[in-house]
N, C-alpha and C positions, 0 to 999 in steps of 0.2 A: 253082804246080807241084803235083801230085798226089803226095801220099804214096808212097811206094816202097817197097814189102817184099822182102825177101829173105830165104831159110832157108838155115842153112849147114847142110847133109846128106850124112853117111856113117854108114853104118851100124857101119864098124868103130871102136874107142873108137882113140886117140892118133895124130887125123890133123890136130893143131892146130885144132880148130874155134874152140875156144873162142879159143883165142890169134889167131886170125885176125879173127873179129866183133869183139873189141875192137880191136883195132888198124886195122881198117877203118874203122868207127866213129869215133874217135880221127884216125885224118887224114882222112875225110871233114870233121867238125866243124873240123879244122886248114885245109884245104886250102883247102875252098869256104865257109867260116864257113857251113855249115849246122847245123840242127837233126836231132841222131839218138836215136833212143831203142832199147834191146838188151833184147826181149826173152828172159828165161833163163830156157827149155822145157827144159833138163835137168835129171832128178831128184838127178844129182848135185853140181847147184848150183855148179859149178866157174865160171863166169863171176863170179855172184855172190860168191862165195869173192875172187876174183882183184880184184875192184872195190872191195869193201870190210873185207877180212880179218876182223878179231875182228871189227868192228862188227856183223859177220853178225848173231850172234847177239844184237844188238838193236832189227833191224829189226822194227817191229810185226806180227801178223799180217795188219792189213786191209789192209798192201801186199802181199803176197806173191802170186805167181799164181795158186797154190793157193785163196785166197779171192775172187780175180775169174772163175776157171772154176768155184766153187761158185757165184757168183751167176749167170752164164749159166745153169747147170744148174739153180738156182732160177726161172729167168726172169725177173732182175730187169736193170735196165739196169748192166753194168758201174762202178765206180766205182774207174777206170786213175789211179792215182798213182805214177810212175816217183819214182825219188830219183836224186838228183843225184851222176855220177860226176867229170866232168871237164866243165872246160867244156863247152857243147854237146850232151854226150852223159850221160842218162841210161839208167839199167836198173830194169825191173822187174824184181824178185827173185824167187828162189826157195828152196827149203828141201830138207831130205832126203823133207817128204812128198808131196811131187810125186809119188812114187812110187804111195801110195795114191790117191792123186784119178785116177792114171792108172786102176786097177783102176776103180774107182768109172766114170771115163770111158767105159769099153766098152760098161757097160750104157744107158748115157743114150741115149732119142732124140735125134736129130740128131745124132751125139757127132763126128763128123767136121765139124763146123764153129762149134765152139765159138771155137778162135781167129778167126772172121773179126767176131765180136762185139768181139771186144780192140782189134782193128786200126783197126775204124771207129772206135772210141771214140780214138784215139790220132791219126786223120785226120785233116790239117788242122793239128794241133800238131809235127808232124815233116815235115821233109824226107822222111826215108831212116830206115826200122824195120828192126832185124836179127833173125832167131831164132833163136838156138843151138839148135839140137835134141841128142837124145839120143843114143848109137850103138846106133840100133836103128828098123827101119822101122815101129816100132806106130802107137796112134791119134793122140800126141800128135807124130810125127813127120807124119804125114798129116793132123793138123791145120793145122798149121805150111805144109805144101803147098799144102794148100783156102786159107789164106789170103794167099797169097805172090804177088806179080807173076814173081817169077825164084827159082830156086834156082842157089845157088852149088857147086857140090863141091871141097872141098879130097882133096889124096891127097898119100901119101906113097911114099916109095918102097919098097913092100913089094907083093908081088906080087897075096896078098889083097885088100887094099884096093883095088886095079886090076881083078880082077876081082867084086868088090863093086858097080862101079858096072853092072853089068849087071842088077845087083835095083832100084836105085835108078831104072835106066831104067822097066821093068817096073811099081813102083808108081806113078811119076808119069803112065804111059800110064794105067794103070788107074783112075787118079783120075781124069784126060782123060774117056775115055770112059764111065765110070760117074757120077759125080759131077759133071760139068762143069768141074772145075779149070781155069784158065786161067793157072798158071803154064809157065813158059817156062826150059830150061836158061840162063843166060848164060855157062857157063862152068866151068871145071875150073881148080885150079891144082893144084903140087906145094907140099908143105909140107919143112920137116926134110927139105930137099936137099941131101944131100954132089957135091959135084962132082967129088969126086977118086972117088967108088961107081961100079965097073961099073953093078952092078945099079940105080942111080938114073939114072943117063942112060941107060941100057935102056928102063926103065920111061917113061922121058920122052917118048924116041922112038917106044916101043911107043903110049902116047897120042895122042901127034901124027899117027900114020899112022893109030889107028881114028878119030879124035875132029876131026883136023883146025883149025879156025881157032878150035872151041871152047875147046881149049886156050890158057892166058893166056903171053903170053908172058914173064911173070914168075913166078920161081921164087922161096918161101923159104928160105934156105939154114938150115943150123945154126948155131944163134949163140945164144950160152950168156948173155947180155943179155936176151934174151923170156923165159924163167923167170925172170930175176933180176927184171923190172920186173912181173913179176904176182905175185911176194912181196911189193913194196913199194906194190903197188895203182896202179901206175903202168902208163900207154902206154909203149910202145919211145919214142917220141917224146919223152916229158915224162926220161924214165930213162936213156936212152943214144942220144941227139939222132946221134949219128955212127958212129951200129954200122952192124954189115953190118943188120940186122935193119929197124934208122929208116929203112936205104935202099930193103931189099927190098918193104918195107909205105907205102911211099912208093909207088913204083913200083905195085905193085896196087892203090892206091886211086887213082891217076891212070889206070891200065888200065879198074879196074871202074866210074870214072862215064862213061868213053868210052862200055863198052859197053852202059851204060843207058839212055845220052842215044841212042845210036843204037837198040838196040832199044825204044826208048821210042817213038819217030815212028810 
């Protein structure tokens, strides 16, 4: 089977991205004993943060992403070593200077397809690759695109963020046609879903009537269990086996290899 990439992308920040690729990740490796590895393309390093707490700060530098987009940028062949979160599922890490290499990034030739150097090097050895991206459509977000088979969108129920994804349309077109991108939406979910919120089953419906079948039909609700297990560097799964949360991410990751397997043919 051929590697599988996925970026999780909104451009607004607190739309669970981060909480969503891990747990994704996490019952993909649970459900279908495959191999994932989670890219973490955000400068604010909150994946990484969530996987391995203090230890962060003694992750070496010659793992960090930071030093695998500087050897692209050097032109040297990547040298990808993920570290080990949970069974199944590693991450390459990242730091607060993600930030600067992104600066640094703009100016680089080619600079719009430095991650698809990461990916290949990573081919073969994973299932299924996830990106965290950043909340923000720059280069390192549209790297993440160039090198993606599907991009996934989480939203929540705020009215912004729903309207957000109309930029996210707009850059992925533009990559299309500019760039050749060949990624492909598979989908939208709600995150941080109250059911008893007018405004979140608004919002829901309002998706479903623009967005139709690309909407998942798995919702995550609120559930005060997914903070508690990414303080103790844990999955929902490993942390609170019977929350509403284990259930909901459950559900979405049986949702989302349906629609990979099927958009995959």
């Amino acid at each position: 089977m051929k590697t599988i990439t996925t970026a999780l992308v909104n451009h607004k920040g607190g739309v669970a991205k981060t909480t969503s690729v891990l747990n994704l990740a996490a019952g993909i490796a649970r459900t279908g004993r495959k191999k994932v590895c989670i890219i973490d393309a955000d400068m604010q390093a909150n994946t990484t943060m969530a996987a391995f707490g203090e230890e962060m700060a003694n992750i070496p530098e010659s793992m960090l992403l930071e030093n695998v987009l500087q050897a692209v940028m050097q032109d040297r062949l990547p040298e990808v070593k993920p570290l080990v979160w949970l069974e199944g599922v590693d991450v390459l890490p990242t730091s607060l200077d993600l930030a600067a290499m992104e600066v640094i990034m703009n100016t680089a030739p080619g600079r719009e397809f430095m991650f698809r150097e990461i990916v290949r090097a990573l081919e073969g050895k994973y299932d299924y690759v996830f990106i965290d991206c950043p909340p923000s459509l720059g280069i390192i977000t549209q790297n993440a695109l160039m090198a993606s088979d599907f991009v996934l969108i989480p939203t929540d129920g705020n009215y912004f963020a729903m309207k957000g994804i109309e930029k996210i349309h707009y850059i992925i077109s533009l990559l299309q046609r500019k760039l050749g991108a060949e990624v492909r939406v598979l989908g939208y979910f709600m995150a941080k879903f109250n059911e008893r919120r007018k405004l979140d089953a608004d919002i829901r419906e309002s998706l479903e009537q623009a967005l139709g079948d690309k909407v998942f039909s798995t919702a995550i609700r609120n559930n005060v269990a997914l903070g508690e297990a990414q303080y103790k560097t844990q999955s929902i799964f490993d942390y609170a086996p019977k929350s509403a949360g284990a259930e909901d991410y459950l559900r979405l990751t049986e949702e989302f290899l349906v629609r990979v397997k099927r958009m995959s043919k």
